[in-house]
C-alpha positions in Angstrom: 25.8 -45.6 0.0 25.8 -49.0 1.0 28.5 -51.3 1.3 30.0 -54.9 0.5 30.8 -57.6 2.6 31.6 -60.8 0.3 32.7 -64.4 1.9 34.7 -66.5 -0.4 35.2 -70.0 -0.6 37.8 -72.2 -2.5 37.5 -75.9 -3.6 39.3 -78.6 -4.5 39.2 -77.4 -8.2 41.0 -74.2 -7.9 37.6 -72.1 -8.5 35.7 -70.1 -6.1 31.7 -69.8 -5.3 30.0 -66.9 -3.6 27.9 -67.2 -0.5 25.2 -64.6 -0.3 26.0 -61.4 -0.4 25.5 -59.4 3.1 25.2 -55.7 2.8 26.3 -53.5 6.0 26.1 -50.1 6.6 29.4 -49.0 7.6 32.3 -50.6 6.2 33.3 -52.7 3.5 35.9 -55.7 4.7 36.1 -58.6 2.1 36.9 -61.7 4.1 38.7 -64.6 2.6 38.4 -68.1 4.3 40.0 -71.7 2.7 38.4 -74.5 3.9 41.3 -76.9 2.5 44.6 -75.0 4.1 44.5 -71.8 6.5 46.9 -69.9 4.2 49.0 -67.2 5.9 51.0 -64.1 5.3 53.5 -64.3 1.6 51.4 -67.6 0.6 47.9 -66.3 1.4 48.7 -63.3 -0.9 50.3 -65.5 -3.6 47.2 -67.7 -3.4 44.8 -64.6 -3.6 47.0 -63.5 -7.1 46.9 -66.8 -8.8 43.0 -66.9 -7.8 42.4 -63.4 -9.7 44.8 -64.8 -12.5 42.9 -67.3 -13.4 39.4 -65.5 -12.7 40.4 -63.1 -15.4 41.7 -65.9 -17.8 38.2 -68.0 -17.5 35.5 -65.2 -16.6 35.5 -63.2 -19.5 34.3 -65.9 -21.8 32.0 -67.2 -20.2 28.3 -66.5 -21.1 26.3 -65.8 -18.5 22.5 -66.3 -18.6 20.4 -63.4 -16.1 17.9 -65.0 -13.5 15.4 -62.7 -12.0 15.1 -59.3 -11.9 18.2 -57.5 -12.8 16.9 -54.0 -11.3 14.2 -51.9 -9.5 14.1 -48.5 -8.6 12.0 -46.1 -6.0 10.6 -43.2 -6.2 12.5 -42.8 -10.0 12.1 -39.6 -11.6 14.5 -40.6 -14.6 14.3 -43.8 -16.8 17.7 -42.4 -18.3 19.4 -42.5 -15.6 18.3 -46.1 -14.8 19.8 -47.2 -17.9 23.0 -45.3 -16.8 23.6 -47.5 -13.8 22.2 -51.0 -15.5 24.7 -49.8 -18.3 27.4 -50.0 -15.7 27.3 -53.8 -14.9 29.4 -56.3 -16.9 32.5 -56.2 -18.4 34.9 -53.5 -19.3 33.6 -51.6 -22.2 35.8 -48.7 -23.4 32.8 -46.2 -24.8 30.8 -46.6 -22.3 33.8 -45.6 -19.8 34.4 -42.5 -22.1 30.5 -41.7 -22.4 30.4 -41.5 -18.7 33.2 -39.6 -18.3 32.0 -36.8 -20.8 28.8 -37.0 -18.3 30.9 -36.3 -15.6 33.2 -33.7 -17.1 29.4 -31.7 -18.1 27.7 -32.1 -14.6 30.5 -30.9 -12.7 32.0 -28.4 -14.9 35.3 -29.7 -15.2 38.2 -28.8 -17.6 38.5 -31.3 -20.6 42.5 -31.7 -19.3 40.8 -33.5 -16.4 41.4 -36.7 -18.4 44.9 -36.3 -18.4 45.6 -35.6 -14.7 48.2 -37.9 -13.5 46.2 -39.5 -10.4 43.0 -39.2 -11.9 44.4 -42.2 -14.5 46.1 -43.9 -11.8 43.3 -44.5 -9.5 41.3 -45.8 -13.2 44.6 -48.1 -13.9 44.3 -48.9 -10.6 40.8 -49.8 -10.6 40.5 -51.8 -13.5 43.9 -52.7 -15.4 42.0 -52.6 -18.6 41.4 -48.6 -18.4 42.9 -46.6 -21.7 44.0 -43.2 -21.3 41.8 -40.3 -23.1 42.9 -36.6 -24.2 41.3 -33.8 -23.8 41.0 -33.4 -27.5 38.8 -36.9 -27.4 36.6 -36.1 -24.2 35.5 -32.6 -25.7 34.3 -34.8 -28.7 32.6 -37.2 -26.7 31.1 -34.7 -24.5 29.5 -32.7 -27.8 28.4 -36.1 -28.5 26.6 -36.9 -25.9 25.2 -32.8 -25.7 23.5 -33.9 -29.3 22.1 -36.8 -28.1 20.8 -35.8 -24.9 19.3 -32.9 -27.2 17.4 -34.5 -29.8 16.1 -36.9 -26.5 14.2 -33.7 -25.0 13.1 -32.2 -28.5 11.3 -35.9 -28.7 9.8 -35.4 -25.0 8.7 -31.7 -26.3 6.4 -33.1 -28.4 4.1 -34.7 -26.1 4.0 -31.9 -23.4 0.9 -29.2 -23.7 2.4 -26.1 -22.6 5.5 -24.6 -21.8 6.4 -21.7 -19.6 9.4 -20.3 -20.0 12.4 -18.0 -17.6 15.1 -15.9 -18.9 18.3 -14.6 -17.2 20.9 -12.6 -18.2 24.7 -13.1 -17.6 28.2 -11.6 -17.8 31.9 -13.0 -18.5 34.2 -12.1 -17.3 35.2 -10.1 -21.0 32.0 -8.4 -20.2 30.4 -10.2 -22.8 26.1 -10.5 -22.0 24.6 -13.7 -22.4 21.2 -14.9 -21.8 20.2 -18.4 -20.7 16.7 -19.8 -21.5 14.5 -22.2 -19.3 11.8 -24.6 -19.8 9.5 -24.9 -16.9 6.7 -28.0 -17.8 4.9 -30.8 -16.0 5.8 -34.0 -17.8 4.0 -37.1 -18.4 4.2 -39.0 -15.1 3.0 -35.2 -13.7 6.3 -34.0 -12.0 7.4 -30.5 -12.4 10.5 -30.3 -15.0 12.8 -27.5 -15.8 15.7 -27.7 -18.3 18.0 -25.0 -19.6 17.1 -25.2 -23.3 19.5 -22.4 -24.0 22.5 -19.7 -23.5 23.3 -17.7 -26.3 25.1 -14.6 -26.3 23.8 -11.0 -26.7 24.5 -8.2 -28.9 25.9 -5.1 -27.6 22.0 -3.4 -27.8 20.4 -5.6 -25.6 17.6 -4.4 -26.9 14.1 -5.6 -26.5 14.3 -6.4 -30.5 17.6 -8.2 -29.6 16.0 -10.6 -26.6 13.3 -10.9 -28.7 14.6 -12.3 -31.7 17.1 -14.6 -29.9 14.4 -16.1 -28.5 12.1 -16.9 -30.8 15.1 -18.2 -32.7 16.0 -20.7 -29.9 11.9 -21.6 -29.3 11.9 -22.0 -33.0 14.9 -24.3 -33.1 13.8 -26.3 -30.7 10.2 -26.8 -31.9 8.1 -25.4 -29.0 7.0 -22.0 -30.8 3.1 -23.4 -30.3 3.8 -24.1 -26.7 4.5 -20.9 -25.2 1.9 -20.2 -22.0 4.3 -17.5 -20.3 7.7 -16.1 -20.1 8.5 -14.7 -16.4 11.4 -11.9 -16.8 13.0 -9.4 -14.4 11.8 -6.0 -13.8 13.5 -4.0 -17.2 12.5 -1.7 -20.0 14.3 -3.7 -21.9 12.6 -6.6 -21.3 9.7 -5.3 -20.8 10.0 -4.5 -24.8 11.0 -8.0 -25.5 7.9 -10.0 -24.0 5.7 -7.3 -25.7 7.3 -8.5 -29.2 7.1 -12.2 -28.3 3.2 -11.8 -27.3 2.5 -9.9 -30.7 4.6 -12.8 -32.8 3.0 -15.6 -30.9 -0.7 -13.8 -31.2 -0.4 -13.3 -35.2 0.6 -16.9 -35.3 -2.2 -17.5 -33.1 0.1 -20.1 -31.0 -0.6 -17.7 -28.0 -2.2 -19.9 -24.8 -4.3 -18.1 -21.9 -5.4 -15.6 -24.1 -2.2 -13.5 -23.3 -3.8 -13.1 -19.7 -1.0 -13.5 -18.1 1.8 -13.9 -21.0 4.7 -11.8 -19.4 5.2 -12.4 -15.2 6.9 -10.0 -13.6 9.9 -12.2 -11.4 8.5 -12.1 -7.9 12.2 -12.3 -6.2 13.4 -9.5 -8.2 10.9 -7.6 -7.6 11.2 -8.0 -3.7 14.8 -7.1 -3.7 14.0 -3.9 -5.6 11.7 -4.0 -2.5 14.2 -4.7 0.3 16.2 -2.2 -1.1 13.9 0.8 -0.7 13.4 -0.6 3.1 17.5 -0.4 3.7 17.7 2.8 2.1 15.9 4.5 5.4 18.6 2.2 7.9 21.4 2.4 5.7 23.6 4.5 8.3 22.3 2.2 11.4 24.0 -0.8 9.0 27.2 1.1 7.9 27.6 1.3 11.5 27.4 -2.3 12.2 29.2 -3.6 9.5 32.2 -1.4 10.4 32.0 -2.5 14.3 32.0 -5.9 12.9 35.1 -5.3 10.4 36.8 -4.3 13.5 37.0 -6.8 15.8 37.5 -9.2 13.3 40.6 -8.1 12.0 42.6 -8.9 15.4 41.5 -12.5 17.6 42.7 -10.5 20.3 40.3 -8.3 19.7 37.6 -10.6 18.6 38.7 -12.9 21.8 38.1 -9.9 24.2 34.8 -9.2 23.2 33.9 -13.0 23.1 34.9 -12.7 26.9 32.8 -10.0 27.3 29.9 -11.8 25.7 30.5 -14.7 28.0 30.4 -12.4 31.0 27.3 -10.8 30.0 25.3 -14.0 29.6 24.9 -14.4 26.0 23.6 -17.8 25.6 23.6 -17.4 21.5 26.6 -19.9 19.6 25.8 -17.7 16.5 29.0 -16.3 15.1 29.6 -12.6 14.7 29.3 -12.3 10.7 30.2 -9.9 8.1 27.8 -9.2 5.1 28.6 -9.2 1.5 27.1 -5.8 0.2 25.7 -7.1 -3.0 23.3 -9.7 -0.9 20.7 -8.5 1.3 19.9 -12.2 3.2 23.8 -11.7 4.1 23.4 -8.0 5.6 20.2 -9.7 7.5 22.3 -12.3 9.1 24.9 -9.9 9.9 22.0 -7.8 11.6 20.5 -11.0 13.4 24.0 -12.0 14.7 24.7 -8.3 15.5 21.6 -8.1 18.0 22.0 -11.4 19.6 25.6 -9.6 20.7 23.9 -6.2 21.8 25.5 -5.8 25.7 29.0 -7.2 24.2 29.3 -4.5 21.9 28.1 -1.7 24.9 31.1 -3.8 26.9 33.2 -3.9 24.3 33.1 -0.1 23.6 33.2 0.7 27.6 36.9 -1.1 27.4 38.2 -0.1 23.7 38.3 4.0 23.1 38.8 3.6 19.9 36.0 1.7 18.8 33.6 4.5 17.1 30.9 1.8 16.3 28.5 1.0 18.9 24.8 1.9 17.6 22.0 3.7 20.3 19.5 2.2 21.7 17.3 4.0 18.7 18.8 2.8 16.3 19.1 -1.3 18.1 15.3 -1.0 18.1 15.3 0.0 14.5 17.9 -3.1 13.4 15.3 -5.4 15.7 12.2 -3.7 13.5 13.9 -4.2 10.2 15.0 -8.1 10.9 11.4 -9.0 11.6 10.0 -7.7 8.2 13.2 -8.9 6.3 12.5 -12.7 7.9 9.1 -12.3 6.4 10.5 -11.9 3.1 13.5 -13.9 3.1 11.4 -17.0 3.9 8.7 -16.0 1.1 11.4 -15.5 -1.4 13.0 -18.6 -0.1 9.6 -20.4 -1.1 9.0 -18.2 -4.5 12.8 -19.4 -6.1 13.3 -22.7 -4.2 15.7 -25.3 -6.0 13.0 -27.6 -6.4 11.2 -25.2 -8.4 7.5 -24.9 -6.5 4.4 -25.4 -8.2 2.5 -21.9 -9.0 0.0 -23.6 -6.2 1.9 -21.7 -3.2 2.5 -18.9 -4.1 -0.4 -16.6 -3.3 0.1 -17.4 0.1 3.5 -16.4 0.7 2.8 -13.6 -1.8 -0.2 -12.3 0.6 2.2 -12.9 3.7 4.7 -10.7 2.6 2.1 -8.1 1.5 -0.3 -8.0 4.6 3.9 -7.2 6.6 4.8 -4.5 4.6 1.2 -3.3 4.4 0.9 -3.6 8.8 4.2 -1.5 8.6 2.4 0.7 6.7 -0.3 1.7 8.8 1.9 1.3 11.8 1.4 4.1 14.4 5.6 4.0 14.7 7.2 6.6 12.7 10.2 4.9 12.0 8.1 1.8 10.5 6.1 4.4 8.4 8.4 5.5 7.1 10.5 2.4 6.2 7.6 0.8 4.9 6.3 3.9 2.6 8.2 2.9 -0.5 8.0 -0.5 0.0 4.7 -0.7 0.4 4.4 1.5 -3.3 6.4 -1.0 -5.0 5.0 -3.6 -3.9 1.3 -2.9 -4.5 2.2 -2.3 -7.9 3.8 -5.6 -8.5 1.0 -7.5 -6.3 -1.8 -5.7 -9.4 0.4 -7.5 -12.1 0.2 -11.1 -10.7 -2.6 -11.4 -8.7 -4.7 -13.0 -11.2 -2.0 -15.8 -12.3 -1.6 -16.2 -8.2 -5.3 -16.9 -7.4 -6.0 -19.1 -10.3 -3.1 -21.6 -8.8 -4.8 -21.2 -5.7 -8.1 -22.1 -6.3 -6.5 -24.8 -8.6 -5.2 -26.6 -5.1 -7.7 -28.7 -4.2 -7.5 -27.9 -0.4 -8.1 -24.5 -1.1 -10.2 -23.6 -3.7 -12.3 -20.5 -4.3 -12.0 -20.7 -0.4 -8.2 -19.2 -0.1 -9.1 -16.4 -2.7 -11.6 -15.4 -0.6 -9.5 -15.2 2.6 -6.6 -13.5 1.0 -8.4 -10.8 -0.3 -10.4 -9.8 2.5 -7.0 -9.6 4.5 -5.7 -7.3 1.6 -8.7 -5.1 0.2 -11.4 -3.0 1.5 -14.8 -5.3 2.4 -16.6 -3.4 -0.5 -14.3 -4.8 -2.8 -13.7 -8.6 -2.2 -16.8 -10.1 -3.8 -15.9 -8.3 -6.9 -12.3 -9.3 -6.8 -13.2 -12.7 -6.1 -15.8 -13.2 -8.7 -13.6 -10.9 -11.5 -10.8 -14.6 -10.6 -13.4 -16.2 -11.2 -14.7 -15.2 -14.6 -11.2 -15.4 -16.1 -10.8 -19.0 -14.7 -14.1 -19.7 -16.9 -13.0 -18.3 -19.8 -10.1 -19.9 -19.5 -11.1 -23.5 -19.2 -13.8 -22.9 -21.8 -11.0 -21.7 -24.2 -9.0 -25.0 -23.2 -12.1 -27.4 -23.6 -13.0 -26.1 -27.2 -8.9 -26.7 -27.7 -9.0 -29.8 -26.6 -12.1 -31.3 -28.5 -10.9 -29.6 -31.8 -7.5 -31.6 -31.6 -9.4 -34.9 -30.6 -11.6 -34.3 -33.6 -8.8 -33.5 -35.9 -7.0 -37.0 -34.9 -9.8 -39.1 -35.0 -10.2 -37.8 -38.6 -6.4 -38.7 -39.4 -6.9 -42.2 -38.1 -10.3 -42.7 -39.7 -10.7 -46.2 -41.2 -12.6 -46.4 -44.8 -16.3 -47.5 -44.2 -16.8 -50.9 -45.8 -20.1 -51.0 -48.1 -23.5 -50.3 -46.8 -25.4 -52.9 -46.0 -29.4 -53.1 -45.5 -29.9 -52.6 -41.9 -32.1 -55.7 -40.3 -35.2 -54.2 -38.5 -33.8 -55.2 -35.1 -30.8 -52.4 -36.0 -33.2 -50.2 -37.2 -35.1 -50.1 -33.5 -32.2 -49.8 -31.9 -31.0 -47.1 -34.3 -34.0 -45.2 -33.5 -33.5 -46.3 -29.7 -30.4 -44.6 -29.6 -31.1 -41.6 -31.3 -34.1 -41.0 -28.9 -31.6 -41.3 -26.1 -29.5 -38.6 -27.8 -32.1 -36.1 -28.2 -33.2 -36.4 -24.7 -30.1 -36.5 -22.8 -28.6 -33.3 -25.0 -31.5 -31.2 -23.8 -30.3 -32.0 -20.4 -27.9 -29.7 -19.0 -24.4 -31.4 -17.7 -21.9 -29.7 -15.2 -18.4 -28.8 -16.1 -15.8 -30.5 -14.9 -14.8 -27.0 -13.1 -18.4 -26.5 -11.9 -18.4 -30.1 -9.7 -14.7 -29.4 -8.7 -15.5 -26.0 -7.5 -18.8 -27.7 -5.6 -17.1 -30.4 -4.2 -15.7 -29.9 -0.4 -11.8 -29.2 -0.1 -9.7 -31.7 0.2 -8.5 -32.2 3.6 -4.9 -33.4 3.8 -3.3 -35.9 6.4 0.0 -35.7 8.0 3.0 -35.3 5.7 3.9 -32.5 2.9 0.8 -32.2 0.0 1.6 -32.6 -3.5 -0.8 -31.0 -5.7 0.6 -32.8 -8.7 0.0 -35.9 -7.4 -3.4 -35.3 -6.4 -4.5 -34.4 -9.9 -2.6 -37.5 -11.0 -4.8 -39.3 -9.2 -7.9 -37.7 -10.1 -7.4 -37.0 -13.9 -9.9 -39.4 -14.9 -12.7 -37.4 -12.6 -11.9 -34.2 -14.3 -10.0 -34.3 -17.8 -10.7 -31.7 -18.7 -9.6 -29.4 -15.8 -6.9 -31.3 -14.8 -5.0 -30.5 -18.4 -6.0 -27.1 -17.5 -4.0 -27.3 -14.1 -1.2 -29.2 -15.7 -0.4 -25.9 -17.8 -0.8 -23.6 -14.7 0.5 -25.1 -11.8 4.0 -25.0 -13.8 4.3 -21.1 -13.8 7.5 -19.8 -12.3 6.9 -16.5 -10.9 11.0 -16.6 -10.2 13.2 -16.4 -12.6 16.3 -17.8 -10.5 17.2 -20.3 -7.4 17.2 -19.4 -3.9 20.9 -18.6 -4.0 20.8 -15.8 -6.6 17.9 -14.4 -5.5 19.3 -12.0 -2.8 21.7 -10.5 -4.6 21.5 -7.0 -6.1 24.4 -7.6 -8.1 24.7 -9.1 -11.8 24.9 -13.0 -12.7 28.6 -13.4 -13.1 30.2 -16.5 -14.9 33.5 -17.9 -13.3 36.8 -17.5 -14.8 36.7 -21.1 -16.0 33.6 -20.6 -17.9 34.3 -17.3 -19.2 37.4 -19.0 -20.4 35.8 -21.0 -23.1 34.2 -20.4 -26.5 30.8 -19.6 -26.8 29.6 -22.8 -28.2 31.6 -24.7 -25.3 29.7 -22.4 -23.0 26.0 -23.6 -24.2 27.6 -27.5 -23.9 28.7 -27.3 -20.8 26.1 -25.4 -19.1 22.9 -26.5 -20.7 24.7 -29.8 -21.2 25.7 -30.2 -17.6 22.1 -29.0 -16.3 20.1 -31.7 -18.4 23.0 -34.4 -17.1 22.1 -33.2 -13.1 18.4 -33.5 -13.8 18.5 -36.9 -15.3 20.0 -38.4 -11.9 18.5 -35.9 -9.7 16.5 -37.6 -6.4 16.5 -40.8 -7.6 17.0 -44.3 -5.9 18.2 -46.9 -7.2 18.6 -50.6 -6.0 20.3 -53.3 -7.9 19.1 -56.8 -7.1 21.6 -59.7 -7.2 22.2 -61.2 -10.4 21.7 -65.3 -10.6 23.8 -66.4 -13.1 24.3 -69.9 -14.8 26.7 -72.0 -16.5 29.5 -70.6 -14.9 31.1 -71.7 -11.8 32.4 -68.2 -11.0 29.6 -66.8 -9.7 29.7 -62.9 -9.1 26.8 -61.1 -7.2 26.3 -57.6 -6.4 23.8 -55.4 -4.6 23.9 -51.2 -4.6 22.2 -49.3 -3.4 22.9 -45.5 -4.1 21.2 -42.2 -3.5 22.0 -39.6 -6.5 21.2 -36.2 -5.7 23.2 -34.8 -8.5 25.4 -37.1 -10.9 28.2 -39.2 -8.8 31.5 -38.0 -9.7 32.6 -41.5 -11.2 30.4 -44.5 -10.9 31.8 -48.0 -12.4 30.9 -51.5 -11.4 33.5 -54.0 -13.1 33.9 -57.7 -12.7 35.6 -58.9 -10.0 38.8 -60.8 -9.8 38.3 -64.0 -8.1 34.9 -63.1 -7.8 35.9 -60.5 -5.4 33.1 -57.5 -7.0 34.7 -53.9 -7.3 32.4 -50.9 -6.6 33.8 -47.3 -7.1 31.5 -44.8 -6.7 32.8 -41.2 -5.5 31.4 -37.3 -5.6 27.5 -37.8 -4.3 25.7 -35.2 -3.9 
């Protein structure tokens, strides 16, 4: 965040006037000079009090008139919260302090008694004199305020988006209650990749498929997006398993089902890959028992951790990676505590040479089989990594880190070590059977990436299948792709026709064509006839013909590129919009380890289950409004005033700030709080 440095000049009149503003990158020091007296110590401070006295008596009523532009923003990804920060300049204005604060009390999670806390109001008082005091009783009704509005904003946005693909989770208080929360996965307007949490309702004891199922076609039903549905990706369950079979039947008798139902219900890939993992630690479970007890061991004394840090020193370890413990539940945390563990391999030996009763030093077997396991688990972590990152990836990449992991565990497989065999037997059985469920949703992205194409297909299936069997594969992707866009063209072309009909203007009275129209008439309709016996290419037929695209330096956005070339294929590219926003991961990157259940935190399970919905959903649309966006406030020019007050920021929001308020200065001196950024 950048900061203020303001020079401020007296005269003769007892006003001030501003120099220009110079913004600095470290600290903020207002400096005060007085061309008529150097004023010093008690009578410099008194002068600086009368100043701000009568800044506050004359400044508020004047009107100011706005020169230039007021603001511009880079690389914005929300017009909302543009208007947040413009809504900041100015004067004090009470409900736009308490909207703000309802904002912050829903991004962050806080406790509605925040309001009250003691310091929290003196630091506002402090701030701005003009600050009232707010219960908790008063900032829960602002907060389901602005939870309605912010609601019917994105029920309006619904409207004008194609197709939406949806993730489900489920979750447990701390009562033991089950919820579920809801996600909308789309590409918006402008063609970035949105998610929201559209809902989190609670369960019935069941959980039933019929119970999942009905929940959420009440929720896409309230919302408005029951024609919308492309896909819903779920973790591996019977239970779900039941519940996307009822959605697909409801949405295909209401014949609001898109893709055909080729690819309705996706399996979530990270899930799936820890049920993988799993198998894999099942064969080394004794070999990490082992470690994880050594570890507990010499962490519970520093002498004890001290001596073997000696001994590491001694024996030349070079690494500055700390001896870790795992937590059970998360399988990235056991393969850090593995990693770590083999970087201190001769300590331990050293260690358990000087220490009789340390039981826990693995052989050299069972080293060599930690060292086997970490390479194939850093294979996966970083592919599952990619699969549930918190940016949410486009469907694009997947097929590659998909076929990474695969061609590992299928190389372990066929491995002439036993122990890798072995290891990599059930794996490689899971696996394969989730790879048959999402291959086809995985290579249609794929060849919808302009820099791969039908090209990347082809050289991920010859890695994976027999020779005999890639053309078929390939061209079997290919057919589906076909029908697909086919299905979408005839789509598109019906709801064209059906608007233009809508919006048809009454034709005045015939009139006798003049010969001249009637050639030209006759002209035209030759040109017709001719041109429709001529056979055109699909807009999928000259993409697919057309040379990849070959990227320059940087990170490729596929979005973008069909951005910029949706006029050349609009057909396709409304097509790709729809696919390239299927999740194949239900969750972020730092839930998707864990073999444990999603747990809410005592202060959520604390609440009601209304209040729950508000502050999560409400809190997640907040932090997306303001997420990566920068924005730069341009000095103000104002006139017929001769307080002049003149403010640059220029602040990176990664999340919602904490607090943000811009208020008038006193003596022109500008205030900027902004704390909490993310």
């Amino acid at each position: 965040m950048s900061s203020f440095s303001v020079t401020i000049q007296s005269n003769s009149a007892g006003g001030s006037s501003y120099s220009d503003m110079d913004m600095e990158s470290d600290a903020a020091s207002p400096s005060f000079t007085n061309n008529s007296s150097s004023l010093k110590g008690p009578d410099a401070k008194l002068e600086i009090k009368r100043s701000k006295r009568r800044h506050i008596q004359q400044c508020g009523k004047k009107k100011y008139v706005v020169g230039g532009p007021a603001q511009g923003m880079i690389n914005s990804e929300s017009q909302e919260s543009a208007t947040f920060l413009s809504g900041l300049s100015g004067g004090y204005d009470h409900g736009k302090i308490r909207e703000i604060m309802a904002k912050m009390i829903l991004a962050h999670q806080l406790p509605f008694v925040f309001v009250e806390l003691t310091w929290f109001n003196a630091l506002m008082k402090y701030n701005n004199y003009l600050f009232q005091e707010v219960n908790r009783i008063t900032i829960k009704d602002e907060c389901i305020k602005v939870f309605e509005l912010e609601k019917e904003k994105m029920k309006k946005m619904f409207k004008n988006i194609s197709s939406i693909s949806l993730t489900s989770n489920c979750w447990t208080s701390k009562q033991t209650d089950r919820y579920m929360s809801l996600t909308a996965h789309y590409v918006d307007a402008d063609w970035k990749l949105q998610k929201q949490i559209i809902s989190f309702f609670d369960l019935a004891p069941s959980h039933s498929g019929e119970v999942i199922s009905d929940r959420i076609i009440e929720c896409i039903t309230e919302w408005g997006i029951q024609d919308k549905i492309g896909t819903i990706t779920l973790v591996n369950a019977s239970n779900n398993d039941g519940a996307a079979a009822i959605l697909e039947s409801n949405l295909v008798e209401s014949g609001k089902l898109h893709f055909d139902g080729l690819f309705f219900h996706v399996r979530c890939c990270a899930h799936s890959l820890n049920l993988v993992v799993e198998d894999g630690h099942s064969v080394i479970e004794g070999c990490v028992v082992k470690i994880r007890e050594g570890v507990n061991y010499l962490r519970k004394s520093s002498d004890q951790l001290l001596k073997f840090g000696e001994i590491a020193i001694a024996s030349g370890i070079q690494t500055k990676q700390p001896l870790c413990i795992d937590d059970k539940t998360r399988w990235d945390s056991t393969h850090r505590m593995l990693v770590s563990a083999l970087s201190y391999k001769s300590a331990f030996h050293g260690y358990a040479l000087r220490d009789p009763n340390f039981e826990w030093e693995p052989s050299e077997e069972e080293w060599a089989s930690v060292s086997k396991v970490c390479n194939l688990l850093k294979i996966i972590l970083d592919a599952t990594n990619i699969l549930s990152g918190r940016m949410y990836p486009t469907a694009n990449l997947f097929l590659v880190e998909v076929f990474n992991v695969k061609k590992e565990i299928s190389k372990a497989y066929e491995s002439s070590d036993a122990f890798l065999r072995t290891m990599s037997k059930p794996m490689f059985e899971k696996f394969d059977k989730y790879w048959g469920e999402v291959e086809v949703v995985m290579a249609i992205a794929c060849i919808l990436d302009p820099r791969f194409k039908l090209l990347g297909v082809e050289y991920a299936f010859h890695e994976l299948y027999p020779a005999n069997e890639v053309k078929e594969r390939v061209n079997g992707v290919t057919i589906k792709l076909r029908a697909l866009y086919e299905k979408h063209v005839k789509e598109l072309v019906a709801s064209k026709a059906a608007a233009s009909t809508s919006n048809t203007v009454p034709a005045a009275a015939p009139t006798k064509p003049s010969a001249r129209s009637r050639r030209m008439e006759e002209l035209m309709a030759f040109v017709k006839a001719s041109n429709a016996n001529k056979k055109t290419k699909s807009d999928l037929d000259v993409y697919l013909e057309e040379p990849v695209f070959l990227e320059g330096e940087g990170q490729f956005d596929v979005l973008l590129w069909w951005s910029q070339n949706c006029s050349k294929f609009p057909m396709l590219s409304k097509l790709a919009r729809d696919v390239l926003c299927i999740p194949v991961a239900t969750m972020t990157s730092e839930l998707t380890s864990t073999v444990g259940g999603h747990i809410l935190d005592d202060y959520l399970s604390s609440l009601t289950k209304d209040m729950i919905e508000l502050v999560i959903c409400g809190g997640d649309w907040i932090r997306q409004s303001s997420r990566s966006t920068v924005f730069t406030l341009q000095p103000l020019r104002l006139s017929k005033s001769k307080y002049i007050c003149t403010y640059e920021v220029c602040t990176y929001l990664h999340v919602m700030p904490t607090l943000g308020l811009i208020c008038s200065s006193l003596t022109g001196l500008n205030f900027l709080l902004t704390c909490g950024l993310m």
